[in-house]
LUMKOLLO-842980 format. One record per atom (N, C-alpha, C): atom name; residue number from 1; x, y, z. Coordinates in steps of 0.2 Angstrom, whole numbers, plus 5000, padded with zeros to 4 digits. Layout:
N
NODE  atom    n  east  north    up
NODE    CA  NUM     X      Y     Z
...
END
This chain:
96
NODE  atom    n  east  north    up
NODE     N    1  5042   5219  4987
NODE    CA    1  5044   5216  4993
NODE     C    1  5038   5217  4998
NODE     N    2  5036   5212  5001
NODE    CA    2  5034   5212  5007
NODE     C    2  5036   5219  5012
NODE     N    3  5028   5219  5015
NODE    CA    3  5030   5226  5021
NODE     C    3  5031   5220  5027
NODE     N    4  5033   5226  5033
NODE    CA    4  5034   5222  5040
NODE     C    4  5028   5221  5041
NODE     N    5  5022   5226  5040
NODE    CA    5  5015   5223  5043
NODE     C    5  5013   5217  5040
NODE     N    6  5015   5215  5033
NODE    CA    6  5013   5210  5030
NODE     C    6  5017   5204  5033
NODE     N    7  5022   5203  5034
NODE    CA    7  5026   5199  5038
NODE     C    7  5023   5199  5046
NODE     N    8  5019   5204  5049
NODE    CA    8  5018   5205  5056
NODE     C    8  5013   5200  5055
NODE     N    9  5009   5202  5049
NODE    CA    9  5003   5195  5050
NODE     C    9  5004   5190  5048
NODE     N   10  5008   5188  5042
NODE    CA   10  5009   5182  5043
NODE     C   10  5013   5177  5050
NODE     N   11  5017   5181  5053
NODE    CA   11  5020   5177  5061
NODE     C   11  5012   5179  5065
NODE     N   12  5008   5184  5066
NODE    CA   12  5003   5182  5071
NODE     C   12  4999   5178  5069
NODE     N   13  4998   5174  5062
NODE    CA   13  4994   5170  5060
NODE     C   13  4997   5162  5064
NODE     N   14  5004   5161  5063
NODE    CA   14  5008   5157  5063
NODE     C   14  5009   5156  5073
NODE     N   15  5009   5161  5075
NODE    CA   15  5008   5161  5083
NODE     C   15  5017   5165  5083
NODE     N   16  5022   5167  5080
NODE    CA   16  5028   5167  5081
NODE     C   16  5029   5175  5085
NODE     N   17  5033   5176  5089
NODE    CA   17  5034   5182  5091
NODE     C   17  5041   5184  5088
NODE     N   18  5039   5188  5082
NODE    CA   18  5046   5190  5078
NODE     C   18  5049   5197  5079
NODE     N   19  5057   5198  5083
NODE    CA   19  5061   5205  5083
NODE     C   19  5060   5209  5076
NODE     N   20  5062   5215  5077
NODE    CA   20  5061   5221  5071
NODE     C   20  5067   5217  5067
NODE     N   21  5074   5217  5068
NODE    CA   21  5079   5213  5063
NODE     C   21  5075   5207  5060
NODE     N   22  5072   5202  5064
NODE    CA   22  5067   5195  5062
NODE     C   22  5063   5198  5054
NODE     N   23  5060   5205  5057
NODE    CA   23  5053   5207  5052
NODE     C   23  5058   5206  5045
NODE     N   24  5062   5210  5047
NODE    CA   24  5066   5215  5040
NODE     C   24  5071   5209  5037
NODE     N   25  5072   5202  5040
NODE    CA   25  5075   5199  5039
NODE     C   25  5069   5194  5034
NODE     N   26  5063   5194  5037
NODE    CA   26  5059   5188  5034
NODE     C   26  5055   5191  5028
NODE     N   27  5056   5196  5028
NODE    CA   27  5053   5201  5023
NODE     C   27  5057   5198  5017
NODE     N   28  5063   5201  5017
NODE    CA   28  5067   5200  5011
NODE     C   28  5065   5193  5010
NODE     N   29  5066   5188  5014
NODE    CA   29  5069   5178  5012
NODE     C   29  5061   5180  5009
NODE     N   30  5057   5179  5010
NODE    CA   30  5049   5179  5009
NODE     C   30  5046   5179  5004
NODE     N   31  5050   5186  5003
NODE    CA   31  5048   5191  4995
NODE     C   31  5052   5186  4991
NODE     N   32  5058   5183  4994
NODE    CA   32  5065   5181  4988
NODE     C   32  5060   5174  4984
NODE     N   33  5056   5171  4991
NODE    CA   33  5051   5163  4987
NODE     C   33  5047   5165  4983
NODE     N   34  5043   5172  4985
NODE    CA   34  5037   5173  4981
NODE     C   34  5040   5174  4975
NODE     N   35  5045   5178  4973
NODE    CA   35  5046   5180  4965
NODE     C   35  5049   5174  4963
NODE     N   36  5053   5170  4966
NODE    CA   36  5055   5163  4963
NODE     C   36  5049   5159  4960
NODE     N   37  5042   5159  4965
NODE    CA   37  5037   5156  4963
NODE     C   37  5035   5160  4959
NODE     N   38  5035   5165  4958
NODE    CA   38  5032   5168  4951
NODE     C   38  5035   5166  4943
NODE     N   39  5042   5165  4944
NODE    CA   39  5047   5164  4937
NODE     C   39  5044   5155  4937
NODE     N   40  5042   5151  4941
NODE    CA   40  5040   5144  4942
NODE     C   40  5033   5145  4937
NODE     N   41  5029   5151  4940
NODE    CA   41  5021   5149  4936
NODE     C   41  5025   5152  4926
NODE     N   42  5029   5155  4923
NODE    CA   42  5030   5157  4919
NODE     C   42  5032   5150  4916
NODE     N   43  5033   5146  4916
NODE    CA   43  5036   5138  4912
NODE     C   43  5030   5135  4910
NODE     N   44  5031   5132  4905
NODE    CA   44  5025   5131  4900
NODE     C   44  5024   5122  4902
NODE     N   45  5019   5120  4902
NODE    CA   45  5018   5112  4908
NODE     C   45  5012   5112  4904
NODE     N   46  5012   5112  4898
NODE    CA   46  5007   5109  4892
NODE     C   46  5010   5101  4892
NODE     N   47  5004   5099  4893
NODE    CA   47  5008   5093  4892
NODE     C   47  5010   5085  4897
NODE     N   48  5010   5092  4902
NODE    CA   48  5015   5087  4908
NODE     C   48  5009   5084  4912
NODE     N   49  5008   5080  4915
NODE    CA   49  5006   5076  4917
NODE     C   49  5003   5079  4924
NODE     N   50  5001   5080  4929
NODE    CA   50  5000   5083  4935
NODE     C   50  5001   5075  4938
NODE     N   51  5005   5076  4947
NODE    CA   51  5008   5072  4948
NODE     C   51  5007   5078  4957
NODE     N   52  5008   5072  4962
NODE    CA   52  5012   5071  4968
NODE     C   52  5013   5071  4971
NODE     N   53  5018   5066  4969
NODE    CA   53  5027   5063  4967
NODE     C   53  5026   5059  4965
NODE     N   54  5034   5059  4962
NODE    CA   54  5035   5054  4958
NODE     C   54  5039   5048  4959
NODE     N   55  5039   5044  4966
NODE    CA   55  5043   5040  4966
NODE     C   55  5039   5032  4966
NODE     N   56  5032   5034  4965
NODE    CA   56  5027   5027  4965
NODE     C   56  5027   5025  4972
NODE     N   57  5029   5027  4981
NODE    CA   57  5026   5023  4985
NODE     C   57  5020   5026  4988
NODE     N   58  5017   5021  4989
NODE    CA   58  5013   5022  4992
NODE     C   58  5013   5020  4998
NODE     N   59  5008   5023  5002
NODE    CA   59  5007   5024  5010
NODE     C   59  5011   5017  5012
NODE     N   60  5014   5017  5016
NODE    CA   60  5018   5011  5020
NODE     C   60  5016   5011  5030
NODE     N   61  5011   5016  5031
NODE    CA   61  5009   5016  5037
NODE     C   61  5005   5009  5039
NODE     N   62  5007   5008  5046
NODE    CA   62  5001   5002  5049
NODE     C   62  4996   5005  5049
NODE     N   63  4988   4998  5048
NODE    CA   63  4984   5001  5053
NODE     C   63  4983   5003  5059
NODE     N   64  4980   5010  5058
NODE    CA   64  4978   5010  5067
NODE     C   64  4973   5005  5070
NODE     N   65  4975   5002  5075
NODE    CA   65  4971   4998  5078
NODE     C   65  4969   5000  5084
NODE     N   66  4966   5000  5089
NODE    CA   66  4964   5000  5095
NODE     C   66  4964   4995  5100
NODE     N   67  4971   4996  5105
NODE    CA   67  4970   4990  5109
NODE     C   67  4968   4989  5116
NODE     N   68  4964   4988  5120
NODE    CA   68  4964   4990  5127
NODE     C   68  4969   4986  5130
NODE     N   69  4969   4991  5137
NODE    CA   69  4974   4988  5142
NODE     C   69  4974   4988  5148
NODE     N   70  4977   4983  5153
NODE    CA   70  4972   4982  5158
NODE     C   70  4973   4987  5164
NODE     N   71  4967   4989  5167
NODE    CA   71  4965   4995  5174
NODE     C   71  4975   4997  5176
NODE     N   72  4978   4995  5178
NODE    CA   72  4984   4995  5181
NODE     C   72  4988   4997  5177
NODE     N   73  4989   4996  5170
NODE    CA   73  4994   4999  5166
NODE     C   73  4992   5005  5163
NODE     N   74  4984   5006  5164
NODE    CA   74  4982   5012  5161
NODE     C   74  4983   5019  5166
NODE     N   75  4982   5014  5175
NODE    CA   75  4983   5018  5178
NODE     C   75  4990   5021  5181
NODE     N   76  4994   5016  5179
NODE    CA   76  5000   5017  5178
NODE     C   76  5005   5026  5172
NODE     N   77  5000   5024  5169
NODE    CA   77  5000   5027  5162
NODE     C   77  4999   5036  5163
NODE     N   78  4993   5035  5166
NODE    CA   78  4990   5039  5166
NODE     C   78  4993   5043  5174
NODE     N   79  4996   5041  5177
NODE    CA   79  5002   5043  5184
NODE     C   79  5007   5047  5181
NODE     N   80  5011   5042  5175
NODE    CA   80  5016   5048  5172
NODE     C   80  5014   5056  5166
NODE     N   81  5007   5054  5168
NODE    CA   81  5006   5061  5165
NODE     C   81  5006   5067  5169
NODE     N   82  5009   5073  5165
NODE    CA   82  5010   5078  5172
NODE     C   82  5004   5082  5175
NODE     N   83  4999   5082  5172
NODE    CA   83  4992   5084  5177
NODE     C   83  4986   5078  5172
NODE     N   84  4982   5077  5177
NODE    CA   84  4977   5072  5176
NODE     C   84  4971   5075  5180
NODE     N   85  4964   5072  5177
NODE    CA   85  4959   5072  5180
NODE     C   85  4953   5067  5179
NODE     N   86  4950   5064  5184
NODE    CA   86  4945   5060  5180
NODE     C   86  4947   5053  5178
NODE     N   87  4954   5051  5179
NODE    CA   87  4956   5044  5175
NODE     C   87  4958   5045  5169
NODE     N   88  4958   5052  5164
NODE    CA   88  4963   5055  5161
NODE     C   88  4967   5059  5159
NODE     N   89  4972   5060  5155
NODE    CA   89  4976   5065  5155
NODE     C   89  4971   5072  5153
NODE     N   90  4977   5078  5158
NODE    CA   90  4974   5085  5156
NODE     C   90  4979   5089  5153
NODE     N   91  4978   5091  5147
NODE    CA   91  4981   5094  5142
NODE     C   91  4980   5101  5142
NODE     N   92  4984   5106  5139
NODE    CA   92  4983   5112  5139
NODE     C   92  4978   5112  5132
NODE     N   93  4974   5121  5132
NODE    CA   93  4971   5118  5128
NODE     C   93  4974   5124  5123
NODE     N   94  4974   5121  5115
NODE    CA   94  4975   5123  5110
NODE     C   94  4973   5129  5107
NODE     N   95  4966   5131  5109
NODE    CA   95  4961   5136  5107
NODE     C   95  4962   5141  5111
NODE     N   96  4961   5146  5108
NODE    CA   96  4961   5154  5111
NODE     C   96  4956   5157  5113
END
């Protein structure tokens, strides 16, 4: 079974702020996946084809295209965002 420190690191990897009940609780579910995956690598897949999925589609996204748009709707655009600067939006930044 997983320790709390080992659950500690995987939530401070993850960014999660987890209670002592959370630890002891994600400990157990956590360990319950990993020995599941272990009875998963004991099946014999001689044979089997490596795959996927198996449902045969394939991507159905549009291209991305790039469209401009005119001064006024961009400035328009760019007003409903909640902080701006410079004529674009300003974003929190993701990096630590």
């Amino acid at each position: 079974m997983l320790s709390k420190d080992e659950v500690k690191h995987i939530a401070h990897l993850a960014r999660l702020g987890l209670t002592e009940a959370e630890l002891e609780k994600y400990a157990e579910q956590i360990s319950a996946i990993l020995d599941y995956v272990s009875q998963l690598k004991e099946v014999d897949t001689t044979g089997v084809e490596a795959t996927a999925q198996v449902t045969g589609l394939e991507n159905v996204m549009r291209p991305d295209v790039i469209e401009n748009c005119d001064s006024k709707t961009m400035k328009k655009l760019i007003e409903l965002a909640p902080e701006s600067e410079d004529n674009l939006v300003k974003t929190k930044s993701v990096f630590e």
